[in-house]
C-alpha positions, 0 to 999 in steps of 0.5 A, a space after each residue: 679761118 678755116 673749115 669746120 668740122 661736125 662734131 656727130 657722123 649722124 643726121 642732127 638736125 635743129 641742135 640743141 645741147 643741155 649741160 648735165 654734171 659731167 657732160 652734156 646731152 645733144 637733142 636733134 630732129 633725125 632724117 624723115 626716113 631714119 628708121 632707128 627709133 620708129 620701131 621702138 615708138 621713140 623720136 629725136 636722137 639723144 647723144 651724150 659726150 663729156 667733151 663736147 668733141 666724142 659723142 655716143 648714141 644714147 637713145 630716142 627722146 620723146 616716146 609717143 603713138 603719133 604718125 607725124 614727123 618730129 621737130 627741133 625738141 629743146 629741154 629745160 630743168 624746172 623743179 627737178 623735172 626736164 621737160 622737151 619741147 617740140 613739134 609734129 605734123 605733116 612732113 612738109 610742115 602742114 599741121 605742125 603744132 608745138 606740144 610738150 613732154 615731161 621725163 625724171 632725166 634728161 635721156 629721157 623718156 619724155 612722156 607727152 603732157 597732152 594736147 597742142 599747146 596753141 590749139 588756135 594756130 594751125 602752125 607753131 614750131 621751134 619753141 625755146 623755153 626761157 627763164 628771165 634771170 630778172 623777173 624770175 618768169 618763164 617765157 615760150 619763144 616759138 615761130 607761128 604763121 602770119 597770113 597779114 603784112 609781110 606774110 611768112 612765119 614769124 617769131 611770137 612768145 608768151 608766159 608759161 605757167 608752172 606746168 611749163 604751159 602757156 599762160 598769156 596769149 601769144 605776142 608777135 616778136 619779130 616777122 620777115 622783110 629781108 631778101 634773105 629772110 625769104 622763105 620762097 616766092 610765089 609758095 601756095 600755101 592755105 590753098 593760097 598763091 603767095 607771092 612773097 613768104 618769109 621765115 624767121 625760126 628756131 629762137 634762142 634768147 639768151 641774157 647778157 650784160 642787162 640786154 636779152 639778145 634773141 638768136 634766131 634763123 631766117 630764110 629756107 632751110 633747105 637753101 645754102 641761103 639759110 642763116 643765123 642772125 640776132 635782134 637785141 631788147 632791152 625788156 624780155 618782151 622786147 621791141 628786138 632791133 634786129 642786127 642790120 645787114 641787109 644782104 644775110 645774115 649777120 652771125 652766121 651764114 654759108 661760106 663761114 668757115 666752109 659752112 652750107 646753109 647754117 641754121 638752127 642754133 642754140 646757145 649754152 654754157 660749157 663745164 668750163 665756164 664759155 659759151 658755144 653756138 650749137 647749129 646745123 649745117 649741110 654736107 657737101 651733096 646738101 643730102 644731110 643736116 649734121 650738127 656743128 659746135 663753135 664758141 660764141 664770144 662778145 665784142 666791146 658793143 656786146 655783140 655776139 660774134 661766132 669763133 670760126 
């Protein structure tokens, strides 16, 4: 196993890769002092590459008015529109609310369609659409704040309508009890003092062999203990029986082929018919989050494993 590189120089944080005829569009969350797009009243940095290897600046994603910081965008295709799905709120994460924007291509530029799409939850982040190749249906997968039981952010979905809007109420999917999964000890967070927080985030469902398999990441991004584990269902709207291994995350993790605090992942099928794990992982001095491209292979259990 040896090291892996980034496929960008730049600050990419929370991934996400959409193929395209003849290529493929990156979408990421830049640095919180990035300067690049502000002016220009655009957010998330958009490369393109035909070879998933050289990549090009192409321009800033989502075009809106709002003073927050942007979160991890995702985009899907539906009837011919390409709709990115992301957050924004307060640098640390307070107000942070998913919404959604709407563009003719997929460079953009996203126009925003309006309000928050939970305007109940004082918290939602890293929303993955999902279309269920068996029942034809749209779902939204995204992380949410629990303040019962193991306390933390956790993992809640619901139906999307043909506007690409919520159409049923949230249903929780996965929460945090693993050491690793720990966000922080002792956080005070809704001007509360709790001793254990939890973080399960940056979803990514994907269809395979008849079973839906959920990637996601858990723990403090800003940790080398941050990493990538999975949770298997046989029914899009689960029970997920979560990979068990109690000491990290099972598919990715930091010491992984020379990685730091992997995370944040997504998966997608290239021009040549494989799949690839798309996350972020710190450089060297942990100063920035760049984006990291591997091929996601399945064994004889149908298990995904990453090709380091």
């Amino acid at each position: 196993m040896g090291e892996l590189r980034p496929v960008w120089s730049g600050y990419m944080a929370d991934p996400f890769i959409q193929r395209v005829s003849g290529g493929y569009y990156a979408y990421g969350t830049d640095a919180a002092d990035e300067p690049v797009f502000k002016k220009t009243r655009h957010h998330f940095p958009v490369l393109f590459s035909k070879d998933l290897k050289r990549w090009e600046l192409v321009g800033g994603a989502v075009q809106s008015d709002l003073k927050c910081s942007f979160w991890a965008p995702e985009v899907v295709e539906r009837d011919g529109k390409f709709y990115i799905f992301y957050s924004c709120g307060g640098e640390q994460g307070v107000g942070q609310t998913t919404r959604v924007a709407i563009a003719d291509k997929p460079e953009g530029p996203f126009i925003p369609a309006g309000a928050p799409l939970f305007p109940s939850l004082p918290f939602s982040i890293d929303a993955s659409p999902f279309h269920d190749p068996v029942s034809g249906d749209w779902f939204l997968f995204f992380s949410r704040d629990f303040l019962n039981g193991n306390a933390g952010t956790g993992i809640a979905m619901c139906g999307l309508g043909p506007d690409m809007k919520p159409l049923t109420q949230p249903k929780t999917i996965l929460r945090g009890s693993r050491d690793w999964q720990v966000y922080e000890r002792n956080r005070h967070w809704y001007n509360k003092t709790w001793r254990t927080w939890y973080t399960l985030e940056g979803t990514k469902v994907v269809y395979h062999e008849g079973r839906y398999v959920l990637f996601y990441s858990g723990g403090n991004w800003q940790t080398k203990g941050y990493g990538v584990n999975y949770a298997v269902a046989e029914q899009v709207q689960g029970p997920y029986k979560p990979a068990n291994d109690p000491s990290g995350a099972a598919l990715l993790r930091s010491g992984m082929a020379g990685l730091r605090g992997p995370g944040h992942n997504s998966v997608f099928t290239g021009l040549d018919g494989r799949q690839y794990i798309v996350f972020h992982a710190w450089n060297e001095d942990l100063t920035m989050r760049q984006m990291y491209i591997a091929p996601l292979s399945w064994n004889a259990k149908g298990e995904p494993e990453v090709e380091l």
